[in-house]
C-alpha positions in Angstrom: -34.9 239.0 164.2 -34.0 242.5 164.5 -30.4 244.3 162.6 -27.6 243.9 164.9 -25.7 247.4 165.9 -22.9 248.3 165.0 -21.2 247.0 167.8 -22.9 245.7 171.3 -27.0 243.9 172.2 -29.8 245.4 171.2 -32.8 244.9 172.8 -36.3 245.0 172.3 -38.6 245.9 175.0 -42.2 246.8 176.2 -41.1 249.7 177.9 -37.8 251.6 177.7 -37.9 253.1 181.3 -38.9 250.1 183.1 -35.9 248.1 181.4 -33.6 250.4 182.0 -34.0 250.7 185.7 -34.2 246.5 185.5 -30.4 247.2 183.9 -29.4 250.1 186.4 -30.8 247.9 189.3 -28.6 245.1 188.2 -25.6 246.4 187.6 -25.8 248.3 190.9 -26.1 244.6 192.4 -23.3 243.5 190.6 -21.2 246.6 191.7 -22.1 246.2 195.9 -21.4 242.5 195.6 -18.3 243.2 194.0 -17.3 245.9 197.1 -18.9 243.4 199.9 -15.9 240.9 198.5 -13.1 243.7 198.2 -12.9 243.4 194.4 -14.4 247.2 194.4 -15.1 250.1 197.1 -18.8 249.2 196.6 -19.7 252.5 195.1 -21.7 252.9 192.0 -20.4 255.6 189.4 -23.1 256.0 186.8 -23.0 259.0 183.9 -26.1 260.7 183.0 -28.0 262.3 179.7 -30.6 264.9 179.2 -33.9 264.6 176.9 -37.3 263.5 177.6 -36.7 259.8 177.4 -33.8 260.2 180.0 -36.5 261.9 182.3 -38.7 259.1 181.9 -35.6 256.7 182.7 -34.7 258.8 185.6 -38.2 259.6 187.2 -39.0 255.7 187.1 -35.3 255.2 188.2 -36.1 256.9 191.4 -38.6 254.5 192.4 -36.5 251.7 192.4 -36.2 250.8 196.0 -33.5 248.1 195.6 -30.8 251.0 195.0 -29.2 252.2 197.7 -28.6 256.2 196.5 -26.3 256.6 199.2 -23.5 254.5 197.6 -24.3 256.3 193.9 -22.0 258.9 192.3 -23.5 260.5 189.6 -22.0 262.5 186.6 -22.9 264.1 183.5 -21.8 262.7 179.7 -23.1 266.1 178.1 -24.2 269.6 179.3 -25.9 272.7 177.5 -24.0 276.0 178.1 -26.9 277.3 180.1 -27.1 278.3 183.6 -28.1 275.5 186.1 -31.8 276.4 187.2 -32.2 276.9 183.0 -34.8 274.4 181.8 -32.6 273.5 179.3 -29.9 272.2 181.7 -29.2 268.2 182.1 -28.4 268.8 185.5 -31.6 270.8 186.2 -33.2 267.5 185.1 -30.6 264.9 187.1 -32.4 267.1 190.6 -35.6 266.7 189.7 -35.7 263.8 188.8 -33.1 262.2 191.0 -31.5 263.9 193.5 -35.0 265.6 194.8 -36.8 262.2 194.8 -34.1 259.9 196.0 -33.1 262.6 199.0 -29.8 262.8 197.8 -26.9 260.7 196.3 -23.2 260.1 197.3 -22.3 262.7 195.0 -23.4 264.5 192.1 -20.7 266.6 189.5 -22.2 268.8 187.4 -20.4 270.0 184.2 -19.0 273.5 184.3 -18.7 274.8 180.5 -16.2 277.5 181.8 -13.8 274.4 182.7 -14.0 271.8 180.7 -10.4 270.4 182.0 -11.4 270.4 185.7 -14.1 267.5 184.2 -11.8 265.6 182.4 -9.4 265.5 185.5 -12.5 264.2 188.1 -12.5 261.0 185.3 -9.2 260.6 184.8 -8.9 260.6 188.8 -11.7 258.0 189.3 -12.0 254.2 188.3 -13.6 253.6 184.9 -17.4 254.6 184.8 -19.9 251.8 185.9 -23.0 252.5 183.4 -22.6 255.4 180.9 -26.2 256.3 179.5 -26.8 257.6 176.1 -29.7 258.7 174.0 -30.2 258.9 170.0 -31.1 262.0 168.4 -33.1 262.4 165.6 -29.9 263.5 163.1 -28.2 260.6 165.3 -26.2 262.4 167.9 -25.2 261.2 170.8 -24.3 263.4 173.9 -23.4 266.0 172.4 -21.5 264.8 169.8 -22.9 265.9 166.7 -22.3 265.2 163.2 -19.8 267.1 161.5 -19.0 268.5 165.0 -15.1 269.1 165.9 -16.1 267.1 168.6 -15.9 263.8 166.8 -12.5 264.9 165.6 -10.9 265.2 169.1 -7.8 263.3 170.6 -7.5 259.9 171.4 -6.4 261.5 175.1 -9.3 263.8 175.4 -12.0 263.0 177.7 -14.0 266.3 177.9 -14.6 268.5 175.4 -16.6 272.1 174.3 -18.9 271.7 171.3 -21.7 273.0 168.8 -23.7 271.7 166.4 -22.6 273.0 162.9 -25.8 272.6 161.5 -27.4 275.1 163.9 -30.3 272.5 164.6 -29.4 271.4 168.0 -28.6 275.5 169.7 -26.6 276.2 172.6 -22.8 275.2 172.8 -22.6 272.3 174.7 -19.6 270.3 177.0 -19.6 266.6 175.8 -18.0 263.5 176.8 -15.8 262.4 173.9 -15.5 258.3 172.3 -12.5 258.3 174.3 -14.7 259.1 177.3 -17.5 256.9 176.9 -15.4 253.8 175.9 -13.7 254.2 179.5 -17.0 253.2 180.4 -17.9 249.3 182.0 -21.0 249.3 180.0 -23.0 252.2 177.7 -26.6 251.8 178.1 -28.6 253.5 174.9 -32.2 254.1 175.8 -34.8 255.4 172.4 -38.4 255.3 172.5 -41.0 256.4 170.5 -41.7 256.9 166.4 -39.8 259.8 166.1 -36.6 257.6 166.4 -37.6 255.2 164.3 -35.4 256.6 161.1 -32.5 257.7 162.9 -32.1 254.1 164.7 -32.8 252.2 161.2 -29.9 254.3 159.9 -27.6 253.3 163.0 -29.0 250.1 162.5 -27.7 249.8 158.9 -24.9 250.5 159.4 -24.9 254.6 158.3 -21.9 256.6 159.9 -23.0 258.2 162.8 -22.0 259.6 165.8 -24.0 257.2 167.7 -22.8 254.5 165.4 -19.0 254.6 166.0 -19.5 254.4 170.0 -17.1 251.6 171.2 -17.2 250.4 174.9 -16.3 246.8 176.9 -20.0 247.0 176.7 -22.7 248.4 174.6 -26.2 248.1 175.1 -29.6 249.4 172.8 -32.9 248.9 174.7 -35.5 250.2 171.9 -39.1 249.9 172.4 -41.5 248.8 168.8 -42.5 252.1 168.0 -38.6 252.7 168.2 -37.8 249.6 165.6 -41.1 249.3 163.6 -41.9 253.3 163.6 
């Protein structure tokens, strides 16, 4: 049996991008059902990450012919300072992978880091997030909240927030959901693949105080792949 996290299901799979879209495709279901009965509006609100395993997510994501994109708003959890055609920007990654592909979504919101509280106003306008996904950095960061980071440090009423990472390792200052933020969320989705994660999960895993580690939500889900786990 593998360590529980901190708090939530982790879960073991052959390949991280194909289970999350199996997760994303469900919960999608669950969310037009929901709408069709007038327990919801039917549309799916789903927060985004950045990194090379999100690509993967996204890119296989797209393919997924059981969502209906037209009923998906999309968001951003974290954003690099950086202009938006800059390689380094998550929502340079969100169109190609996404937006291009899919022909569009019911909406898409960028992060502005010159406005960080016209962010934190669109969620506090809109019902609570339906999937919020996260990834696991190597010095375990999540979003952008890195260790040591004022960002870890901010208000219990702060949903948005401008950040760096002190250690200089991670460049760029960033915009970054806060816990507050993500634990508005219906269900956090962690995604980490590959070897190179394999110390920073063990140390989530054992219970190490990370930013990753103290992420509280009604749901929290880790789908990890071997190499992930067994490095």
């Amino acid at each position: 049996m593998p360590p529980t996290p901190p708090t939530g299901e982790l879960r073991v799979v052959g390949d991280v991008p194909t289970a999350f879209g199996e997760v994303v495709a469900a919960e999608f279901a669950a969310v037009r059902q929901a709408g069709a009965g007038k327990a919801g509006d039917g549309r799916f609100r789903m927060a985004l990450s950045g990194g090379d395993t999100a690509r993967a997510c996204y890119e296989h994501l797209a393919t997924i012919a059981t969502i209906d994109w037209a009923a998906v708003d999309l968001l951003l959890g974290d954003e690099r300072c950086v202009p938006p055609d800059d390689a380094a920007a998550n929502q340079r990654l969100v169109r190609e992978t996404l937006l291009v592909p899919t022909g569009g979504v019911a909406s898409f919101r960028p992060m502005d880091c010159d406005d960080p509280a016209a962010y934190e106003a669109l969620l506090s306008s809109q019902p609570p997030l339906d999937l919020i996904h996260l990834g696991l950095g190597p010095d375990g960061h999540t979003a952008s909240l890195f260790p040591g980071s004022t960002a870890l440090r901010a208000p219990a009423a702060s949903l948005v927030v401008r950040t760096e990472d002190p250690t200089g390792r991670n460049p760029l200052p960033r915009l970054t959901f806060t816990f507050s933020a993500i634990g508005r969320g219906r269900l956090v989705v962690f995604t980490v693949a590959g070897s190179a994660k394999h110390d920073a999960l063990l140390r989530v895993l054992d219970g190490e105080d990370l930013p990753a580690a103290r992420v509280r939500a009604a749901r929290v889900l880790w789908l990890c792949d071997h190499a992930a786990l067994a490095g």
